[in-house]
C-alpha positions as CSV (number, residue, x, y, z in Angstrom):
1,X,50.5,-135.1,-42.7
2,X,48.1,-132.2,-41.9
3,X,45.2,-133.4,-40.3
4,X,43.5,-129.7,-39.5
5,X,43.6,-126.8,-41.7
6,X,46.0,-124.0,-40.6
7,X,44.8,-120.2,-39.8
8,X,47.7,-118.3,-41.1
9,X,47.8,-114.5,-40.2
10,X,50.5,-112.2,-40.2
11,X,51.9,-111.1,-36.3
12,X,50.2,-108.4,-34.4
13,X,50.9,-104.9,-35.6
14,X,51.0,-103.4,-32.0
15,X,51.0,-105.7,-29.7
16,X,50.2,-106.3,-26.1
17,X,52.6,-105.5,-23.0
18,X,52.4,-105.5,-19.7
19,X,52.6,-102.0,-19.8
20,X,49.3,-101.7,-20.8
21,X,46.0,-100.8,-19.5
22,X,43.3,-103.4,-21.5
23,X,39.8,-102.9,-21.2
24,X,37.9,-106.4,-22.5
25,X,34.1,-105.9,-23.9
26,X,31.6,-108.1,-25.4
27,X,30.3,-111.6,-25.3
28,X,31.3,-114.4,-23.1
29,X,34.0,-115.5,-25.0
30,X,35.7,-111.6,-24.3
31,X,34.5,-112.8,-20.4
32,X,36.9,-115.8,-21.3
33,X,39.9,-114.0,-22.6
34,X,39.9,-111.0,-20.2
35,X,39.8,-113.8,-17.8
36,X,43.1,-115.3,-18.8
37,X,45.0,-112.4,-19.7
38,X,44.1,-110.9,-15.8
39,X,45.1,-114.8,-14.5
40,X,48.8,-113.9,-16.0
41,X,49.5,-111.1,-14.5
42,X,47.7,-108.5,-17.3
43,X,45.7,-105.1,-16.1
44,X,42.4,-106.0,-17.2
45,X,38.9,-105.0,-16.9
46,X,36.4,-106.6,-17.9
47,X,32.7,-106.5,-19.0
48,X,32.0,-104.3,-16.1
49,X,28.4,-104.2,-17.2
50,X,28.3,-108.0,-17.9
51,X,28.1,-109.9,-21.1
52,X,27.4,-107.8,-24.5
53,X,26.6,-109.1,-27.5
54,X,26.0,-107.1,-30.2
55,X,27.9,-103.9,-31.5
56,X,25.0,-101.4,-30.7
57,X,25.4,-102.5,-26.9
58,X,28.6,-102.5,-26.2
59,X,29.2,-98.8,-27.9
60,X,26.2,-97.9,-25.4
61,X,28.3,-99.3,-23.0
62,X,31.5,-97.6,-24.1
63,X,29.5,-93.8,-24.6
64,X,28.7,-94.4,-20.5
65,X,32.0,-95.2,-19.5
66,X,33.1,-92.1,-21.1
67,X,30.1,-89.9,-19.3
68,X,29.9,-91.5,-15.9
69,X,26.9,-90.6,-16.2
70,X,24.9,-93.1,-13.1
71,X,22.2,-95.8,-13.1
72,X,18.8,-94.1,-11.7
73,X,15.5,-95.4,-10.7
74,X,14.4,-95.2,-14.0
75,X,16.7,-97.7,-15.5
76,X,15.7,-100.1,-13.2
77,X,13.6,-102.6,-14.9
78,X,12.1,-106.0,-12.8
79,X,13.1,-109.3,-14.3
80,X,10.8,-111.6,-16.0
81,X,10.0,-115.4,-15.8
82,X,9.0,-115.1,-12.3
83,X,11.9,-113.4,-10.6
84,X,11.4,-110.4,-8.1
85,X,15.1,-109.4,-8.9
86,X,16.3,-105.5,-10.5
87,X,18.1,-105.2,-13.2
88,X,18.5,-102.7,-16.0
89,X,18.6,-103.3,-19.7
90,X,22.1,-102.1,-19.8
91,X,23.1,-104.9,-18.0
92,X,23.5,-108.6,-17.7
93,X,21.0,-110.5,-15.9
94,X,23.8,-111.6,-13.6
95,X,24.4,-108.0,-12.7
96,X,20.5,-107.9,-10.9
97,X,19.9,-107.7,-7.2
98,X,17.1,-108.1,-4.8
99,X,16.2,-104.5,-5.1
100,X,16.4,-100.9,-6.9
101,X,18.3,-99.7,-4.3
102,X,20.7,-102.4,-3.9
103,X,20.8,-102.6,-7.9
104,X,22.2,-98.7,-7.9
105,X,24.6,-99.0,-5.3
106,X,26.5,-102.1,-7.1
107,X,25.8,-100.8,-10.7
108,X,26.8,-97.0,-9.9
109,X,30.0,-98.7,-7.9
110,X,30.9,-100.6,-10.6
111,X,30.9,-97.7,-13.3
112,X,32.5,-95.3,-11.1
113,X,35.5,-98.1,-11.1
114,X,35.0,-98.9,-14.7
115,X,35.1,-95.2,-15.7
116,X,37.9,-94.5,-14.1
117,X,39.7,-97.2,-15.7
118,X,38.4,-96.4,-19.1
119,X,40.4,-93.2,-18.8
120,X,43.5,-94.6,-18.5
121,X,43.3,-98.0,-20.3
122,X,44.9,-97.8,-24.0
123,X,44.2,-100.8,-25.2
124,X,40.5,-102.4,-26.2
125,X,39.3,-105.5,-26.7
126,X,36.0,-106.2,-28.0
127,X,34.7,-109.1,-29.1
128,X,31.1,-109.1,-31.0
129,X,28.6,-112.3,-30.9
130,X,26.1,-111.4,-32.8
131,X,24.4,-109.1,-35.5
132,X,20.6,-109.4,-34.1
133,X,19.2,-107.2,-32.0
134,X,16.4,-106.1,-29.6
135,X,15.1,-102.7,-28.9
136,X,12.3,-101.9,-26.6
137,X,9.6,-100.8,-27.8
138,X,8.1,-98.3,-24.8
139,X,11.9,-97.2,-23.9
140,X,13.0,-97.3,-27.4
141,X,16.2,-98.7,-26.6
142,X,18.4,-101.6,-28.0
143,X,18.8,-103.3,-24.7
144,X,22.0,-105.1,-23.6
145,X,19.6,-107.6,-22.7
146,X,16.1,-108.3,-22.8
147,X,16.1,-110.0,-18.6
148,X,13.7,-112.9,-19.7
149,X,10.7,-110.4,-20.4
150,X,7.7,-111.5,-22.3
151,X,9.3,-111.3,-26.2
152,X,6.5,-108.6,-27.0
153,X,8.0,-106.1,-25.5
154,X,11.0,-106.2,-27.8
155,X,11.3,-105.4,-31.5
156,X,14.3,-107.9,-33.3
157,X,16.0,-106.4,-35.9
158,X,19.1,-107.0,-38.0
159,X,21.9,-104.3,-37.3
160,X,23.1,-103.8,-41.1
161,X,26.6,-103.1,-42.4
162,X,26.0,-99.6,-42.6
163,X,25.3,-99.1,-38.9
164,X,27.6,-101.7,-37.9
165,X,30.7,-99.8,-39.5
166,X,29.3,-96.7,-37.8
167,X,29.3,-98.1,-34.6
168,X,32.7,-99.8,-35.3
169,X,34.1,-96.5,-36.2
170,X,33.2,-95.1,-32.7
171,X,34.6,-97.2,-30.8
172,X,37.9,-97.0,-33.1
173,X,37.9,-92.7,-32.5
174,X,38.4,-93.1,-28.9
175,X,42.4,-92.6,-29.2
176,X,43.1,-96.3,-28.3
177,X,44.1,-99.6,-29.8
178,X,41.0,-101.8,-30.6
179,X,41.7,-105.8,-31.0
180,X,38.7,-106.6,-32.5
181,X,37.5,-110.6,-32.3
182,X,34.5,-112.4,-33.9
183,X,32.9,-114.9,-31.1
184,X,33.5,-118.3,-32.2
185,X,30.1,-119.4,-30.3
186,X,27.3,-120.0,-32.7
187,X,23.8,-118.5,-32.6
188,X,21.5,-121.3,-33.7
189,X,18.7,-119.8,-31.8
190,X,18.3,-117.7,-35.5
191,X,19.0,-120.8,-37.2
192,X,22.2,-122.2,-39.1
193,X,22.1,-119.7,-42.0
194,X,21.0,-117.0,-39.6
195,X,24.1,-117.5,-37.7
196,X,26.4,-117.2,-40.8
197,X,24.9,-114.4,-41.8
198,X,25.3,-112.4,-38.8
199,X,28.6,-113.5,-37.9
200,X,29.4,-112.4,-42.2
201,X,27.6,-109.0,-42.2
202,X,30.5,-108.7,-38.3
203,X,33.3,-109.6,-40.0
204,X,32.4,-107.7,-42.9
205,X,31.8,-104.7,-41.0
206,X,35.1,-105.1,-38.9
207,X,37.1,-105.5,-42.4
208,X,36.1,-102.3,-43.3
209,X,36.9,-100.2,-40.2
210,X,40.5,-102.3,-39.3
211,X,41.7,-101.3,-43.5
212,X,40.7,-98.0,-42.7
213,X,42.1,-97.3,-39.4
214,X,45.5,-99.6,-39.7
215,X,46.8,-97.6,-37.2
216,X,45.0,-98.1,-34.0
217,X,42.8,-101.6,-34.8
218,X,43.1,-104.6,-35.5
219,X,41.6,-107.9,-36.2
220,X,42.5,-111.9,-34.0
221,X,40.7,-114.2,-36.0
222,X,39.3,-116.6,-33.0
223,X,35.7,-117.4,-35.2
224,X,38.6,-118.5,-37.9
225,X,40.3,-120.9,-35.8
226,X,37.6,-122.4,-34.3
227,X,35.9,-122.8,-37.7
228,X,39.0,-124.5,-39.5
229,X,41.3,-125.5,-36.8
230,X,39.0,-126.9,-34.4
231,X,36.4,-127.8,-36.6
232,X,36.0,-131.2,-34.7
233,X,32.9,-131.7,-32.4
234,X,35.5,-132.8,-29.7
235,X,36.5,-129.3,-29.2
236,X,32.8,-128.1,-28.5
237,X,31.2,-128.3,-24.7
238,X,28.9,-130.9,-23.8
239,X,25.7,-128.1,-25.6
240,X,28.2,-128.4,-29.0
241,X,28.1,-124.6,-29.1
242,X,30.3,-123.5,-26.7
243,X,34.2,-124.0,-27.4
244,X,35.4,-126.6,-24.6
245,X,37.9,-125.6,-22.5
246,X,40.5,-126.8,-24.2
247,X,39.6,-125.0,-27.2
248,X,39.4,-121.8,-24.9
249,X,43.1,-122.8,-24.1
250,X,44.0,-123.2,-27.6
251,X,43.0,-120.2,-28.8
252,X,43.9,-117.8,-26.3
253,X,47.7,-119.9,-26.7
254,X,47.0,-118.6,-30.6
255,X,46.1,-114.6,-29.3
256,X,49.0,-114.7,-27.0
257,X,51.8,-115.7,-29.8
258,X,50.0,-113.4,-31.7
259,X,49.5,-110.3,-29.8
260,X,52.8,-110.6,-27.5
261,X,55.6,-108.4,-28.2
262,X,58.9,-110.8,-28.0
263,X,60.2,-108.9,-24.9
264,X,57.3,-109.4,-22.9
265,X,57.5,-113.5,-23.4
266,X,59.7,-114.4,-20.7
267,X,57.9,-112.5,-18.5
268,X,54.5,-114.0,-19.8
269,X,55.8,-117.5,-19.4
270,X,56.9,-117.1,-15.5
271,X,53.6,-115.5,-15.1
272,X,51.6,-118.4,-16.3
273,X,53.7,-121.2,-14.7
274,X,53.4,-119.1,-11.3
275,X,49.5,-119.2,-12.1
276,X,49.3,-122.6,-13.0
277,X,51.2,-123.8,-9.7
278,X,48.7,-121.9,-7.7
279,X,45.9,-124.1,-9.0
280,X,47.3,-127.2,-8.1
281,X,45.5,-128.5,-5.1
282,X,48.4,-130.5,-3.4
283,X,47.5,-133.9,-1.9
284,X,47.3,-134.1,2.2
């Protein structure tokens, strides 16, 4: 008796190993995996520049891990809604500190270690929320994030196919691997059908750049198996938007049989038994 319907997808062509160098970008479900994978034992980075969402970010993100180019005064932008923190729109808000100065120091710091790894990583995740965008309109930049400024500052726009394959294909000219993932977190803030379409006009876009570029990218179909597999409101967070964690756990389980090459099992398996013991709180 089947009581869920099955994702079936052929094995990873190249794999993962331990070997590698993996650099994890895009929205909080990439924070999620990179998370794991660095828990058991994996070189990871991840989102160095916090939480990215849409494809035009996180290739802006990729384009200044690749010039090193640093954060000045004039990327510094105050929060809104009341805060006196400093951020920049190339940044989370999380990444924001109490002043400009304090705000360069960690941001430069951060991209001088994140550049540095992004010349030696081979491997890419990136894993793309959503189709919808904001650009400033003074700066006339699409910003990571808008820092809970007044809405009028910010044009929305959709990022089409067209410009999404571009951007796709960038990121897949960088001479390393690209796992590409769909988040399986819903948008609802652009409505139900809103959401589908942006997630569609994604997968659409990363259909066309993985048959192209076979090669060097691929495609783990986490929106898939949330959609199908986990389709139950059980596996949501208490916000039912969120996976729970046990649906994190499930998939991530599903992108580890997946992307593991058969020699590096054993190793993966002591790894997370070694991590899992050292969570255990014992009793006293």
């Amino acid at each position: 008796m089947k009581l869920n319907t099955p994702v079936d997808f052929p094995k990873s062509r190249f794999g993962l190993s331990y070997d590698d160098r993996i650099m994890v970008l895009g929205s909080c479900f990439a924070s999620c995996t990179g998370q794991k994978l660095s828990e058991r034992g994996f070189d990871v980075l991840v989102n160095p520049f916090g939480t990215l969402y849409n494809p035009a970010s996180v290739e802006s993100c990729i384009e200044r891990l690749e010039s090193g180019e640093h954060f000045t005064p004039e990327d510094c932008v105050q929060l809104g809604a009341g805060s006196t923190k400093v951020g920049s729109f190339h940044h989370h808000t999380l990444a924001a500190k109490d002043s400009v100065e304090d705000f360069l120091q960690s941001a430069n710091m951060a991209l001088d270690s994140a550049s540095e790894f992004w010349d030696s990583c081979n491997v890419l995740i990136v894993t793309l929320g959503t189709s919808w965008c904001y650009r400033h309109r003074e700066r006339d930049i699409i910003v990571a994030n808008c820092l809970k400024r007044n809405a009028c500052e910010f044009e929305r726009f959709f990022l089409g196919r067209e410009r999404t394959v571009e951007l796709l294909e960038a990121m897949v000219s960088k001479g390393r691997k690209v796992i590409f993932t769909v988040s399986p977190i819903r948008h609802l803030a652009d409505g139900a059908h809103g959401n589908n379409l942006s997630k569609a006009n994604l997968l659409l876009g990363i259909d066309e750049v993985v048959s192209g570029h076979p090669d060097v990218a691929e495609y783990f179909p986490a929106y898939e198996i949330m959609m199908d597999e986990l389709r139950d409101y059980r596996f949501y967070a208490e916000d039912m938007i969120h996976p729970s964690a046990q649906a994190e756990n499930y998939i991530f389980e599903r992108f580890i049989a997946w992307a593991l090459s058969p020699s590096e099992q054993e190793k993966y398996r002591l790894n997370d038994k070694a991590f899992r013991r050292s969570k255990h709180i014992p009793m006293l």
